[in-house]
N, C-alpha and C positions, 0 to 999 in steps of 0.2 A: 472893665473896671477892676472884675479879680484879679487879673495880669499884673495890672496897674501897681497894684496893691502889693501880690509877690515879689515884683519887681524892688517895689520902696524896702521893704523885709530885706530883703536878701542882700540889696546896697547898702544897709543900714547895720548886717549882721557882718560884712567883712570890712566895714568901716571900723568897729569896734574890737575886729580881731586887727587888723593890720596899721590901724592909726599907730604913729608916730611922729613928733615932733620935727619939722625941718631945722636940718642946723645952715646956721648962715656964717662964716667969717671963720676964723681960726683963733685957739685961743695963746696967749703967751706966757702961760703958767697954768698947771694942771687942773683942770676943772670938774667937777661931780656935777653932773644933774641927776635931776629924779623926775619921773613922770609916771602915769599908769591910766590903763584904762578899763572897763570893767571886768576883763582876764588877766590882766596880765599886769606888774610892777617892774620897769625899766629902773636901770641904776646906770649911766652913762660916764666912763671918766675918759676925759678927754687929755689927750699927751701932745704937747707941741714937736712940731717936731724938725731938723734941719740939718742942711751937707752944702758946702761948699767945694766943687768938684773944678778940679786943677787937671790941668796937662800933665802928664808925664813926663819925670823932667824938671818940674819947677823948683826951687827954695821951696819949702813947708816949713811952717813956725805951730809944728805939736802943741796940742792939749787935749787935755781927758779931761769931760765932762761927769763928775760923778753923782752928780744929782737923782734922785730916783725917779726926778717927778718931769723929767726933761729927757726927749731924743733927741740929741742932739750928738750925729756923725760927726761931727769936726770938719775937716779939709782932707779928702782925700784925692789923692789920684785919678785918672779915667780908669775905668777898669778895676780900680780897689775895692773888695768887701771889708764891710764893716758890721760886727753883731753889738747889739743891747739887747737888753733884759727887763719883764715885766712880773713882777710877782704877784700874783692872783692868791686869792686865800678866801673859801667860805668860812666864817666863825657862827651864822647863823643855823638855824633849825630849818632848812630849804633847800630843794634843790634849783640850781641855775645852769640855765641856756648861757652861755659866755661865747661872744661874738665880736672878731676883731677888724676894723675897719680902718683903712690909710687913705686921707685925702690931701687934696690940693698937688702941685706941680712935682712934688716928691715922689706921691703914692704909686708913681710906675716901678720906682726902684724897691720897693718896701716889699716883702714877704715875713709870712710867721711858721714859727713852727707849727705852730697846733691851731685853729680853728675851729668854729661852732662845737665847741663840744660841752656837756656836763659838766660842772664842780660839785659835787654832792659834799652834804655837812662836813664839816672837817677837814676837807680834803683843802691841799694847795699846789700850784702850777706855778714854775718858772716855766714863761714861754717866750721864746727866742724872736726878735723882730732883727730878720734881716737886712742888711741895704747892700744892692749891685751897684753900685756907680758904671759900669760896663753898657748898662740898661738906658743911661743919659745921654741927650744927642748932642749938649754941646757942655764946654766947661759953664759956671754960673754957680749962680744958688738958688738952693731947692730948698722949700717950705711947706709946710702944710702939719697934720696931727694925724693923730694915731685914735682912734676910739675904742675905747671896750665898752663894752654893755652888755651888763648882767641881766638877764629876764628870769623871773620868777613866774608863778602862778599866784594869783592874786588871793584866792581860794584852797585851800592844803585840797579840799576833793578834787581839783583840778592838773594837780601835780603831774597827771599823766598826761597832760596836753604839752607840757614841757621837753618831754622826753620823743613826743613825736612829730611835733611841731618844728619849721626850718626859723 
């Protein structure tokens, strides 16, 4: 029965550290959520994101996307690199775990410059989101988002769970 009991404690205490929200679907315009649970306060922004990848070789009809809130590669080449930009900014009194995630059919192509690192008060990051079209197995289009999410500590005593926590 003590086991018993450890056992419920101890699934109930990495329940509380590790809970997060499953995201379902993709979104088509930047989206904020917010969630938290009794450590920690999530700030999720969600980036659409997409490429349309061509043979080498084809007619291309150019456009630049200059939107902030939109990845959106364009038409590239097989093979073509493409860079955008995401600008991070703490204004509050916290420090943040900042954590960048690429999904759906895209996310093999996608890399960042920087991940899981700190934003401490004040401080701000342009960080680079790669795209390899090289990394695609065939011409098509590719969809999916980009996620950042912020983690705080829920607690200021807590702050140092931030800094050593993945």
């Amino acid at each position: 029965m003590r086991t018993l009991i450890v056992l419920l404690l101890i699934s109930s205490i990495l329940f509380i550290f590790l809970y997060k929200p499953r995201i379902t679907g993709f979104v088509s315009n930047m989206t904020i959520e917010r969630f938290e649970n009794f450590f920690f306060v999530y700030e999720r922004m969600r980036y659409p994101a997409r490429v349309q990848i061509t043979e080498k070789g084809e007619t291309l009809n150019i456009g630049i996307s200059v939107d902030p809130w939109n990845l959106d590669f364009g038409v590239l080449p097989k093979g073509v690199n493409n860079k955008r930009f995401i600008n991070l900014a703490n204004h509050k009194n916290k420090i943040y775990k900042v954590s960048l995630v690429s999904r759906g059919n895209i996310s093999s192509m996608i890399s960042f410059s920087e991940n899981n690192f700190l934003l401490h008060e004040g401080e701000e990051k342009k960080v680079s989101v790669f795209l390899n079209s090289s990394l695609s197995e065939k011409v098509g289009n590719y969809t999916g988002e980009v996620d950042v999410t912020y983690k705080r500590a829920r607690f200021s005593p807590l702050n140092f769970l931030i800094e050593v926590m993945e």
